[in-house]
C-alpha positions in Angstrom: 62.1 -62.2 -81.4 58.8 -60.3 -80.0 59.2 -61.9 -77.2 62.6 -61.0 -76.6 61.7 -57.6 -77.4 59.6 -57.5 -75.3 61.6 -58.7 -72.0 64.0 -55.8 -73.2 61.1 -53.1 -73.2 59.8 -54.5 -69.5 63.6 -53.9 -68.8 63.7 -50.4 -69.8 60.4 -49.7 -68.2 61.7 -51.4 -65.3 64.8 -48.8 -65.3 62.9 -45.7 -65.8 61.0 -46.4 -63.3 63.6 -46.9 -60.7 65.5 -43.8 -61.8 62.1 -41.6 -61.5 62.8 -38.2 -59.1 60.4 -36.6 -57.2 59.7 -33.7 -59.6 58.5 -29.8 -58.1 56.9 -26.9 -59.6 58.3 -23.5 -58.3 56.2 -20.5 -57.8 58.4 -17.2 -58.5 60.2 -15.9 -55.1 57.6 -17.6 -53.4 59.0 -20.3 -51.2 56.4 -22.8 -51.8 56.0 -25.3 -54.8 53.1 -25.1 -56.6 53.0 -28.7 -57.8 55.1 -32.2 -56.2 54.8 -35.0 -58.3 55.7 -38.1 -56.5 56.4 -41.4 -58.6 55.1 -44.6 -58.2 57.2 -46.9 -55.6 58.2 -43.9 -53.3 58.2 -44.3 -49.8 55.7 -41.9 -48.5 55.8 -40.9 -44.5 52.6 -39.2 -42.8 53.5 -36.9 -39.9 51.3 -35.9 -37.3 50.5 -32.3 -36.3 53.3 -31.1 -34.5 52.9 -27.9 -32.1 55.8 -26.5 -29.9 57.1 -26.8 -27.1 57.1 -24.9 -23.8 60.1 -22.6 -24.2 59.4 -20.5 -20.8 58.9 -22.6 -17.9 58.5 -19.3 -15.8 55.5 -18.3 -17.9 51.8 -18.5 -17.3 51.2 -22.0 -18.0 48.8 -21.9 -21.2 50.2 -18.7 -22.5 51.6 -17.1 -25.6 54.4 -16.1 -23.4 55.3 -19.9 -22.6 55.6 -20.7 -25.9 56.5 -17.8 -27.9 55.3 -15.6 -30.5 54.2 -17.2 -33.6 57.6 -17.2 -35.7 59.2 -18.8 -32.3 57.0 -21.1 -32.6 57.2 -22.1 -36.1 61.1 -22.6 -35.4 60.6 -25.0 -32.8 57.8 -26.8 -34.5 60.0 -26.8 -37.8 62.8 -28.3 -35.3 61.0 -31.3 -34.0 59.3 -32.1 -37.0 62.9 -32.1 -38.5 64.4 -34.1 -35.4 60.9 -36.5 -36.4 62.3 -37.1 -40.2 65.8 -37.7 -39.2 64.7 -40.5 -36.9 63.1 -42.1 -40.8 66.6 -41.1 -43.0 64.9 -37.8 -44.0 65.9 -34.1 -44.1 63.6 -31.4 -44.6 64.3 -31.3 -48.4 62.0 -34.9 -48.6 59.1 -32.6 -47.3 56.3 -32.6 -50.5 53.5 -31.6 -48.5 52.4 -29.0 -45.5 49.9 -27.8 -44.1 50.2 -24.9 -41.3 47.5 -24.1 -38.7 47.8 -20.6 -37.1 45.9 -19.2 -33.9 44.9 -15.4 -34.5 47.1 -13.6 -32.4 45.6 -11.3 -29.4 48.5 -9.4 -30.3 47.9 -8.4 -33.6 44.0 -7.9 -33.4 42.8 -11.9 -33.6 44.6 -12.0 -36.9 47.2 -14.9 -37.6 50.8 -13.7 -38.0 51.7 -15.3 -41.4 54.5 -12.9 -41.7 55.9 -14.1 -38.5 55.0 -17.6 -40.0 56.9 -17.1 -42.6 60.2 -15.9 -40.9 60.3 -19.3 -39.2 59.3 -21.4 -42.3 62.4 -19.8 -44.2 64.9 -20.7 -42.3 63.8 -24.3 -43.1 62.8 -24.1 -47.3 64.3 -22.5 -50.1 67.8 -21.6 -49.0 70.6 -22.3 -50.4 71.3 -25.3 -47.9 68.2 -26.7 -48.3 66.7 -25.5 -51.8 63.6 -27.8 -52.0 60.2 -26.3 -51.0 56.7 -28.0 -50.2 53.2 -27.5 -51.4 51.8 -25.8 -48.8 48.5 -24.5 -47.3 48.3 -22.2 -44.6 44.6 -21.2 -42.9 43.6 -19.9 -39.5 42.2 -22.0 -36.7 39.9 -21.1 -33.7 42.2 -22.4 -31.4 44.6 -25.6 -30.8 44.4 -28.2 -27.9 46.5 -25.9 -25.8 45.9 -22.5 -25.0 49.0 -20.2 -25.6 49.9 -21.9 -28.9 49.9 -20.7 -32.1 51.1 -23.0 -34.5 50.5 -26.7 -35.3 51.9 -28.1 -38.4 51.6 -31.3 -40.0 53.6 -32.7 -43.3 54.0 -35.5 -45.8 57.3 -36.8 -46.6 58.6 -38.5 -49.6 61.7 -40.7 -50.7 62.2 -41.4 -54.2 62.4 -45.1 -55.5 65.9 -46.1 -56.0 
């Protein structure tokens, strides 16, 4: 009988498990999460850093102007790296993890242009298509390995166990 019990608890186990969600902490209005637990048996896809592309071919090569201001360039970056997760079976809403490097912008005095940033990132997390947001971290970088852009970004993706 403990034995048999015991088969039936494994089962259980065994189902809870399976049905376990990728679980998020809100914080406020903000559009990020504060905390992403992932359960055990998730598939969990690295990305690279992705940067934008060129969007002016008539521009200065190596130039803000070829690839656009910052919030530009978090669209397109947000765009491939969606295009990236597709080509895995993932949308944007598998996103647990981000973390955003921003170029000070000549423009605005050296200083990175989160608020520009931040136009791009939400039209990507917490709308009502697409309600999930990451944990994020956002910091400014000396530079990236091309002059002219502004934004690199690089995520961690997550698909719950079935």
């Amino acid at each position: 009988m403990r034995f048999a019990l015991s088969i039936v608890g494994a089962m259980l186990a065994a189902v809870s498990i399976s049905a376990a969600e990728i679980t998020r902490t809100q914080v406020g209005d903000f559009p990020i999460s504060s905390t992403i637990t992932v359960p055990a048996g998730a598939d969990t896809i690295y990305l690279s850093g992705t940067v934008p592309p060129v969007v002016d071919q008539n521009a200065a090569k190596g130039t803000i102007a070829a690839f656009g201001d910052t919030k530009t360039q978090t669209i397109n970056v947000l765009k491939r790296i969606e295009d990236t997760l597709k080509g895995q079976k993932l949308t944007m809403g598998d996103v647990v993890s981000m973390r955003v490097y921003l170029v000070g912008d000549p423009g605005k005095d050296g200083e990175m242009d989160f608020a520009g940033m931040m136009e791009g990132y939400t039209q990507f997390f917490g709308t009502k298509e697409q309600p999930n947001k990451p944990v994020r971290t956002t910091v400014q970088v000396a530079a990236l390995v091309v002059a002219g852009m502004l934004v690199e970004i690089e995520v961690t993706a997550a698909r719950a166990p079935k």
